[in-house]
C-alpha positions as CSV (number, residue, x, y, z in Angstrom):
1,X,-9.4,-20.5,-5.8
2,X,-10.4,-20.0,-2.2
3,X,-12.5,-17.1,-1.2
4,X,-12.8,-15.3,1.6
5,X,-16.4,-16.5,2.9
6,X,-15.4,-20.1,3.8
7,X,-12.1,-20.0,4.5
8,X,-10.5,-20.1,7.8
9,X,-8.2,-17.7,9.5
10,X,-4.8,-18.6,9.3
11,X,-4.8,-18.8,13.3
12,X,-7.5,-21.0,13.5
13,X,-5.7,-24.4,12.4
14,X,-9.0,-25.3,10.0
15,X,-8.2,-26.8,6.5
16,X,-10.0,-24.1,4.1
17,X,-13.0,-25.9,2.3
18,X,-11.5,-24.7,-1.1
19,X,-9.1,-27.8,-2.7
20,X,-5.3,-25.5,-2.4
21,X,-4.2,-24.8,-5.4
22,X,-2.1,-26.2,-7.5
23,X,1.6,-25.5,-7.4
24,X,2.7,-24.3,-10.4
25,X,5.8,-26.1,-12.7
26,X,5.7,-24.1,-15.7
27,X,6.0,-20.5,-17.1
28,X,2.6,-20.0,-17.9
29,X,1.3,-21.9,-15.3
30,X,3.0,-19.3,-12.8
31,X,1.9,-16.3,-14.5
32,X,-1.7,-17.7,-13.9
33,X,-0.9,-18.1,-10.7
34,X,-0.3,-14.5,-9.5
35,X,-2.3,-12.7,-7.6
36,X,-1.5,-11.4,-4.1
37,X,1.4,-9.4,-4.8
38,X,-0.9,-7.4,-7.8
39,X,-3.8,-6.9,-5.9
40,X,-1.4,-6.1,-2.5
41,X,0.7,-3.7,-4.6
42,X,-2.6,-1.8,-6.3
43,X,-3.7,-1.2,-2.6
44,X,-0.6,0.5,-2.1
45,X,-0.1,2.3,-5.0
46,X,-3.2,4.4,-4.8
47,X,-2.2,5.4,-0.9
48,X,0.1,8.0,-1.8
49,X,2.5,7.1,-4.6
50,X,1.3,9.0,-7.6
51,X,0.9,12.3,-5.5
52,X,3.8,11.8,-4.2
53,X,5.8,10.9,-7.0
54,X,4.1,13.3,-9.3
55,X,4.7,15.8,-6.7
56,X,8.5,15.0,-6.2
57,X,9.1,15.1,-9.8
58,X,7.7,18.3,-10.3
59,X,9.7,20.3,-7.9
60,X,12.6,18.3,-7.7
61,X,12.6,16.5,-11.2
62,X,14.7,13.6,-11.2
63,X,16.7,15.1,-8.0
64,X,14.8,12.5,-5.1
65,X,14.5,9.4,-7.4
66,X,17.1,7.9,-4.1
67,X,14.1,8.1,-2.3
68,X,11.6,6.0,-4.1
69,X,15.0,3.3,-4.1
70,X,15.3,3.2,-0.8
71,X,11.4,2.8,-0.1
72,X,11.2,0.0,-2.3
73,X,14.0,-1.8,-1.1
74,X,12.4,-1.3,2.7
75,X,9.4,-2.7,1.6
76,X,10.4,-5.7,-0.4
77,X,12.3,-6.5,2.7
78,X,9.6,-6.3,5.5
79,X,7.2,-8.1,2.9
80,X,9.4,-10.4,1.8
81,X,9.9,-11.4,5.6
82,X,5.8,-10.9,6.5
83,X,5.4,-13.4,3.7
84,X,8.4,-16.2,5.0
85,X,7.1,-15.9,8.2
86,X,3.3,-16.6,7.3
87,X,3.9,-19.3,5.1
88,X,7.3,-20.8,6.3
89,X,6.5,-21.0,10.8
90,X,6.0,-24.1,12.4
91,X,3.1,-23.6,13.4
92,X,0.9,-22.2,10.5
93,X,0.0,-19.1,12.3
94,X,-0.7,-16.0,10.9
95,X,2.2,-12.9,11.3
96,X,0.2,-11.0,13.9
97,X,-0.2,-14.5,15.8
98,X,3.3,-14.0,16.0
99,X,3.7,-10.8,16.8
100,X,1.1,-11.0,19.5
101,X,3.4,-14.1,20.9
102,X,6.2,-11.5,20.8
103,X,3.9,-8.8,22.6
104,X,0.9,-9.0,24.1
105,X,1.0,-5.2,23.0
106,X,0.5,-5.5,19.1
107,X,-2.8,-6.9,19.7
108,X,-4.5,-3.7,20.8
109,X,-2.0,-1.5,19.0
110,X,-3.1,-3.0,15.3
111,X,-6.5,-2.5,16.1
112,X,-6.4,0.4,16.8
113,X,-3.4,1.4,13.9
114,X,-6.4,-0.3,11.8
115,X,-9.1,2.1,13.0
116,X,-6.9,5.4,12.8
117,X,-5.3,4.3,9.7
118,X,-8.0,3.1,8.0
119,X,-10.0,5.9,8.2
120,X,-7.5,8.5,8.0
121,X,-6.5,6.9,4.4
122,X,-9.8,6.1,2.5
123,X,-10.3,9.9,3.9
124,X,-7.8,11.4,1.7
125,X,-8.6,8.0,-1.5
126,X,-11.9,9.5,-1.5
127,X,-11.1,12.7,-1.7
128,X,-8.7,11.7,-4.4
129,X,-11.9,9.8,-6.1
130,X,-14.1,12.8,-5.7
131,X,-12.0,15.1,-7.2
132,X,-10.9,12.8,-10.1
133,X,-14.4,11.9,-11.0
134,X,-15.6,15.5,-11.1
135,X,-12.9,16.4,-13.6
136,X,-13.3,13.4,-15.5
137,X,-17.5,13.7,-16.0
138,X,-17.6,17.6,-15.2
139,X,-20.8,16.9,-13.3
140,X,-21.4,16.1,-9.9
141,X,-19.6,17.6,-6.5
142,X,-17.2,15.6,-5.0
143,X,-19.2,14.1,-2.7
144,X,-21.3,12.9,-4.6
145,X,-19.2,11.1,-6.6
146,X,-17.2,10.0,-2.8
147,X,-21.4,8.7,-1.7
148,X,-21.2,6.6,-4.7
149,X,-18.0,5.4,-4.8
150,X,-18.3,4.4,-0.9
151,X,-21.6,2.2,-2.1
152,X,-19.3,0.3,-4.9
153,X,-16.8,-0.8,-2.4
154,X,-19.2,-2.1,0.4
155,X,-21.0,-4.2,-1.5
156,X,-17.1,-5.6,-3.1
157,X,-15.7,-6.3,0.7
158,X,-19.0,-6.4,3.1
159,X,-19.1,-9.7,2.5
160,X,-15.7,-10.0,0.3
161,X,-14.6,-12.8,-2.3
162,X,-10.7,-13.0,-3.5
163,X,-11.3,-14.2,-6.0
164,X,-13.9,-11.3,-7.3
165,X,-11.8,-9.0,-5.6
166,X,-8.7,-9.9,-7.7
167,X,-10.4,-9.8,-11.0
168,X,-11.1,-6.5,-10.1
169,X,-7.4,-5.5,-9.7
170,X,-6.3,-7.3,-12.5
171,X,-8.5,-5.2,-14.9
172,X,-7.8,-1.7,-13.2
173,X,-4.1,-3.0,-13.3
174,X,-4.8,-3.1,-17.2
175,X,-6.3,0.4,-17.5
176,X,-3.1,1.5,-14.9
177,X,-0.8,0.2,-17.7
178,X,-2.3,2.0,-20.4
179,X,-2.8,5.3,-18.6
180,X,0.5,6.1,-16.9
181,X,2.5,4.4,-19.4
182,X,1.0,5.6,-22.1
183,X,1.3,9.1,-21.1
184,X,4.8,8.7,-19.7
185,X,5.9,7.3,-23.4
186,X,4.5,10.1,-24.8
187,X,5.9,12.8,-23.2
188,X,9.5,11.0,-23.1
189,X,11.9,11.0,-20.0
190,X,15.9,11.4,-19.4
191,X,17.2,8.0,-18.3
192,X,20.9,9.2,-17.6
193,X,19.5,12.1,-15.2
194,X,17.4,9.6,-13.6
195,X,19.9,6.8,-13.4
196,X,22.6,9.6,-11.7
197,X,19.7,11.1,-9.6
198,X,19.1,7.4,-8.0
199,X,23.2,7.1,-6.8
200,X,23.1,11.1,-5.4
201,X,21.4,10.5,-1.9
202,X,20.3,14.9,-2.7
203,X,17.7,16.5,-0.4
204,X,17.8,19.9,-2.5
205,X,16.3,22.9,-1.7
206,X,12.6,23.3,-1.0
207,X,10.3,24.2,-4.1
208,X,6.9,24.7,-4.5
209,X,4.5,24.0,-1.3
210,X,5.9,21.3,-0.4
211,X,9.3,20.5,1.6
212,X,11.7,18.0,0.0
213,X,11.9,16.5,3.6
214,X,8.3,16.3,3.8
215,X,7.9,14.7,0.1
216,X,10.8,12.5,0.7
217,X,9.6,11.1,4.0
218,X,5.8,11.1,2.5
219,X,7.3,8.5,-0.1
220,X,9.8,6.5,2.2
221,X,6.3,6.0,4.6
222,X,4.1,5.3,1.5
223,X,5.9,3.1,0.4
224,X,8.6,1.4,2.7
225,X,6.4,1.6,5.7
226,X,2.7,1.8,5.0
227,X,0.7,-0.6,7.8
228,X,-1.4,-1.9,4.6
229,X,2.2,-4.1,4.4
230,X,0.4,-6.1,7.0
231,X,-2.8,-7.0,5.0
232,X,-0.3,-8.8,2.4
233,X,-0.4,-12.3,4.6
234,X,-4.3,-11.6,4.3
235,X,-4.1,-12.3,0.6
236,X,-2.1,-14.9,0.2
237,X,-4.2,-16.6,2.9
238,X,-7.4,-16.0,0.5
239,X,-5.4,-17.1,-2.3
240,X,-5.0,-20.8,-0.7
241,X,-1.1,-20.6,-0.7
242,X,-0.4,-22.0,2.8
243,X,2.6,-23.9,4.1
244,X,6.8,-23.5,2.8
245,X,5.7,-24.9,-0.5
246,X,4.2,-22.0,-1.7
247,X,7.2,-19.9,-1.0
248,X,8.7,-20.2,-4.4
249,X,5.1,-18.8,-6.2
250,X,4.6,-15.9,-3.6
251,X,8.6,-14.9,-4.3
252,X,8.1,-14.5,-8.2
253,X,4.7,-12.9,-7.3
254,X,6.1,-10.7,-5.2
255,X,8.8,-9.7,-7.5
256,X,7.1,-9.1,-10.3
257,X,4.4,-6.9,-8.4
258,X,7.2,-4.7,-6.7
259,X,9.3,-4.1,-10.5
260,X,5.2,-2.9,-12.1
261,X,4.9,-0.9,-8.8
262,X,8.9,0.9,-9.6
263,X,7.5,1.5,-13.3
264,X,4.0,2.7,-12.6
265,X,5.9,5.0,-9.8
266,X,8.7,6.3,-12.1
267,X,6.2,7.2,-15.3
268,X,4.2,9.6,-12.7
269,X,7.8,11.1,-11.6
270,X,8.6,11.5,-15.4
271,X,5.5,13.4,-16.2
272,X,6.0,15.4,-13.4
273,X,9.7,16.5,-14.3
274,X,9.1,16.4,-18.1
275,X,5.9,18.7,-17.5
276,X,7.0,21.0,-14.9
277,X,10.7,21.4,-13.4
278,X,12.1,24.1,-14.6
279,X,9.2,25.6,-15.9
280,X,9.2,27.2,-12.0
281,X,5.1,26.3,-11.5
282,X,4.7,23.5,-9.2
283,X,1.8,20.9,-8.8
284,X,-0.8,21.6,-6.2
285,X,-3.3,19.1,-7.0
286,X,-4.0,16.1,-9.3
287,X,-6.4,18.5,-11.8
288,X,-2.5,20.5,-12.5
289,X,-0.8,17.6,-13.7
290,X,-4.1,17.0,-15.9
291,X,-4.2,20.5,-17.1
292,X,-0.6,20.1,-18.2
293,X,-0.9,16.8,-19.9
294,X,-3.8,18.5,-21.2
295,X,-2.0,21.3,-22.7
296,X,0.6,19.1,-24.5
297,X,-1.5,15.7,-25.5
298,X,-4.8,17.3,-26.0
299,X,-8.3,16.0,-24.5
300,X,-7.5,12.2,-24.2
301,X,-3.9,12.6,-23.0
302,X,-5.7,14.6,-19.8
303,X,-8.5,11.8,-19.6
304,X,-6.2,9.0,-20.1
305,X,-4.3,10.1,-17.2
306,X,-7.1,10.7,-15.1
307,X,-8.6,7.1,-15.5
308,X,-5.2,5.9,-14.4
309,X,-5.2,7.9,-11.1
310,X,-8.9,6.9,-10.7
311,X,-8.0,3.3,-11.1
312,X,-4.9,3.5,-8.8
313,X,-6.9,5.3,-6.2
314,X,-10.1,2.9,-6.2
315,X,-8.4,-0.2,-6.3
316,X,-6.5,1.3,-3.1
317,X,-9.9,2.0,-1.4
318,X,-11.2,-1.6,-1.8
319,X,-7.4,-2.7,-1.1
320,X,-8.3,-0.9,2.4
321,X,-11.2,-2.2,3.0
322,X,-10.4,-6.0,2.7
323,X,-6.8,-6.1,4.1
324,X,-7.3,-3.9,7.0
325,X,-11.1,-4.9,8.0
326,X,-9.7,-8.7,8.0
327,X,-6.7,-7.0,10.2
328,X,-8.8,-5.5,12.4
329,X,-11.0,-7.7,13.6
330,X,-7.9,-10.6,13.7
331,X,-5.8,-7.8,16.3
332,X,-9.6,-7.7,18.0
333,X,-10.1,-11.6,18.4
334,X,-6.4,-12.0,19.1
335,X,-6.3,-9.5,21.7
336,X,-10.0,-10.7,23.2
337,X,-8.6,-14.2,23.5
338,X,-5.8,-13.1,26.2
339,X,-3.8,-16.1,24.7
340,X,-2.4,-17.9,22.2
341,X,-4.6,-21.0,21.4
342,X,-6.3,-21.3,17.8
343,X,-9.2,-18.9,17.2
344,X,-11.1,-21.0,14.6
345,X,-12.7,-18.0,13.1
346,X,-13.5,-16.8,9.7
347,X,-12.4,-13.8,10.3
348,X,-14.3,-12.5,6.5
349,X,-17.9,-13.6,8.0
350,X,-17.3,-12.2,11.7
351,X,-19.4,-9.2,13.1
352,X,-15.9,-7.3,13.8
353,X,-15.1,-7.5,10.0
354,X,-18.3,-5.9,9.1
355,X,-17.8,-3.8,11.9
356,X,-14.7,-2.0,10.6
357,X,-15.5,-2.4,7.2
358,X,-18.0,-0.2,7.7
359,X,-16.1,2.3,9.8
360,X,-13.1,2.1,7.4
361,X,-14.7,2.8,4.1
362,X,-17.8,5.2,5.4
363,X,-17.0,6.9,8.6
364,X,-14.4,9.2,6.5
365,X,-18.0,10.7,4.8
366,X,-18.6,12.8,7.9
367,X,-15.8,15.2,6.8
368,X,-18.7,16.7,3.7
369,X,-16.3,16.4,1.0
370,X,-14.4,19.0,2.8
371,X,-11.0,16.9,2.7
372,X,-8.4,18.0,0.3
373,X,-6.1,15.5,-1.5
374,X,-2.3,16.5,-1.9
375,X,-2.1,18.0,1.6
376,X,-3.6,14.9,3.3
377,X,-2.0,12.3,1.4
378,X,1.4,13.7,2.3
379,X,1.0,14.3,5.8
380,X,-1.0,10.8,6.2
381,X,1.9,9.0,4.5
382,X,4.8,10.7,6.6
383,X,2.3,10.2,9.8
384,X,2.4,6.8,9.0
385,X,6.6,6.4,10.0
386,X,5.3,7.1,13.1
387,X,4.4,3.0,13.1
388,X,7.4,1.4,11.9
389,X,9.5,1.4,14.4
390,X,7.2,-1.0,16.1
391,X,6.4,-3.1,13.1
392,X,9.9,-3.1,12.0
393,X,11.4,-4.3,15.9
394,X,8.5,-7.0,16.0
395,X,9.0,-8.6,12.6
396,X,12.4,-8.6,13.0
397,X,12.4,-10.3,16.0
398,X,10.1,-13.0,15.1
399,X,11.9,-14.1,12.1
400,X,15.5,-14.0,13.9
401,X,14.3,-15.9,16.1
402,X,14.1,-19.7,16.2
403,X,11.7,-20.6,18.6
404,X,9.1,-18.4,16.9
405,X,10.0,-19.2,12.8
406,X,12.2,-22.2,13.0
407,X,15.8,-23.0,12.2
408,X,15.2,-23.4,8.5
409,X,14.2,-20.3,7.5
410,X,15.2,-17.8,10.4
411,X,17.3,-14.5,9.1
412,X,20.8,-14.9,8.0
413,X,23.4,-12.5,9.9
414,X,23.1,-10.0,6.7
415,X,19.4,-9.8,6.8
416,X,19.7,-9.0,10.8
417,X,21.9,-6.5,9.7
418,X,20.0,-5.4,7.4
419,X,17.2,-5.2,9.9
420,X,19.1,-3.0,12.1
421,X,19.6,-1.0,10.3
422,X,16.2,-0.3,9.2
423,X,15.2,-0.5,12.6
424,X,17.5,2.6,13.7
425,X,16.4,4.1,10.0
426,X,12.7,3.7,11.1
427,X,13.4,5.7,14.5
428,X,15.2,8.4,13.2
429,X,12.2,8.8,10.4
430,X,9.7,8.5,13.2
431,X,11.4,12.3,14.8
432,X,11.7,13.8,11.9
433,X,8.2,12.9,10.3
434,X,7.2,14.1,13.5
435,X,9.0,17.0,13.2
436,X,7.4,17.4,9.1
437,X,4.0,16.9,10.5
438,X,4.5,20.0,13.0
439,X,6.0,22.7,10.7
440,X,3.4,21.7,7.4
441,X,0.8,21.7,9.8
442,X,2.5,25.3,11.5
443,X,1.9,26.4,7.8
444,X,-2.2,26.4,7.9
């Protein structure tokens, strides 16, 4: 398995000095395969999706289940395209290579999306970890637990492996299934109310502290439009799946990544409609939902539940700082090199990757532990629609177009439609998240 030290960019044209791996021909030999799509959709996952789910299913119970639908179905599209494009183009260049042969603009706009972004999300993850860990233990302050967790996750990515680095994900991807499923199972859900809720397209009333605009938006961002989408290519290039042949392995990957992250995303949404629609209290933070689980599952239930989160949120923080340090500093060289020729860098052992993995995963300690974790999460993840209507114009044009992808595996007239729609989707979402971020913010 290649790792990230010694293998090349996938701009610089350099053979990686790890043998590629196998392609795989059985059953088994697939499910030891995959990789990416778990580690890609723990990085996610942490970003916003439990709040928000827990959130939405709290004040709205099943009534915004649409929402998490259509997110899903956005993202598996843009990634499913991120990924053709980066293994499937002609000439074995990387996405933003081909973005920044689209537009000279997405080379300084990524790095910069990858500065803001970054530190504005691992700002609200470790507030999420500093708060989790203090009701977990009962000792500590929040930033003391945010100090140590910052120390964990430099010494994972300053000087990353994958293949460390997805061991990693694969075990907190255990402790995820036990936690959120577990608790989920326990409590007990309506399926028919959920199956109806998804088909109703309802914004209902607002409940709770929250808008259902605002929580709606926060989820279709979090999930459908989150700029961590971009550090997927990242991965597969650690992984050593390079070139068309390694489109079938990614695909399955991919799939199976996306239907955990529906599950994982629909047990938090059950607890949070099993535990409190209805009751008319609302959740405010992640220690309500514990006190709840608490009340009805006793000590372990709340514990159990808390680990989850934990592991959802951490794995999201290192998630950060692999895929959008080796961004980063790729948008930097790219946009540097004021053309399109081969970088030949590593990007993993460059100064500009230690550069912004420091600034991504410790620059959001400046803010004393003072950040708080519901609000910021929800406005972060709707101010994050603010980029897709850029993301979602360049990638569709790069893989409609021939002379950029190639004949072979260029969009088919439903996917362009498909794209266009998204596309006006995205603007419209960019106005009104603009117009969320104003009134929540209005509220302080």
């Amino acid at each position: 398995m290649a790792s990230i030290e010694n293998t090349a960019s996938p701009a610089s044209g350099e053979a990686p000095s790890a043998k590629a791996p196998e392609i795989p021909k059985s059953f088994w030999q697939y499910i030891r395969s995959f990789g990416p799509g778990f580690v890609a959709v723990l990085t996610w996952l942490g970003a916003g999706d439990i709040v928000a789910s827990g959130v939405a299913g709290g004040n709205y119970g099943y009534a915004l289940a649409w929402a998490m639908v259509l997110a899903v179905v956005v993202r598996y599209a843009f990634v499913s395209m991120i990924a053709r494009y980066q293994l499937c183009n002609p000439r074995g260049e990387g996405v933003l290579d081909g973005l920044y042969r689209f537009s000279k603009f997405y080379g300084p706009f990524l790095f910069i999306g990858a500065l803001v972004w970054g530190h504005l999300s691992v700002t609200f993850m470790l507030a999420g970890v500093g708060e989790i860990s203090v009701l977990i233990f009962g000792v500590g302050s929040n930033y003391i637990w945010q100090i140590l967790c910052v120390a964990i996750v430099v010494l994972i990515v300053f000087k990353p492996i994958y293949n460390r680095a997805e061991m990693i994900f694969k075990a907190m991807l255990a402790l995820l299934a036990a936690s959120l499923l577990g608790c989920a199972a326990w409590v007990g859900f309506e399926p028919l109310a959920l199956a109806k809720a998804v088909f109703a397209f309802e914004i209902p009333e607002d409940e709770g502290p929250y808008g259902a605009l605002i929580v709606s938006l926060g989820m279709i961002g979090a999930v459908g439009g989150s700029m961590m989408n971009l550090a997927y290519p990242y991965f597969l290039e650690q992984k050593g799946w390079k070139g068309p042949e390694y489109r079938k392995v990614q695909r399955y990957d991919f799939i199976l990544a996306i239907i955990v992250m529906v599950i994982f995303n629909l047990a938090v949404w059950t607890l949070g409609a099993e535990l409190v629609y209805g009751t008319g209290g609302t959740i405010e933070s992640i220690n309500d939902m514990a006190v709840l689980l608490g009340g009805v599952l006793g000590e372990p239930g709340r514990v159990m539940f808390l680990l989850g989160v934990f592991a959802a949120v951490f794995t999201s923080i290192v998630g950060a700082g692999l895929g959008l340090a080796y961004l980063g500093s790729h948008a930097w060289y790219r946009w540097r090199s004021k053309g399109h020729e081969e970088l030949g860098i590593d990007f993993g052992g460059s100064k500009a990757y230690r550069y912004l993995t420091l600034w991504i995963i410790v620059s959001p300690l400046i803010w004393g532990g003072r950040a708080e974790f519901v609000s910021l999460t929800l406005i972060g993840n709707t101010f994050s629609l603010v980029l897709v209507p850029a993301l979602a114009g360049g990638l569709w044009w790069i893989t409609a177009r021939t002379e950029f992808i190639g004949s072979e595996h260029k969009n088919r007239w439903w996917e362009n439609v498909f794209m266009g729609f998204v596309f006006v989707l995205a603007l419209y979402g960019m106005v009104e998240a603009a117009k969320s971020i104003y009134e929540q913010l209005g509220g302080y």
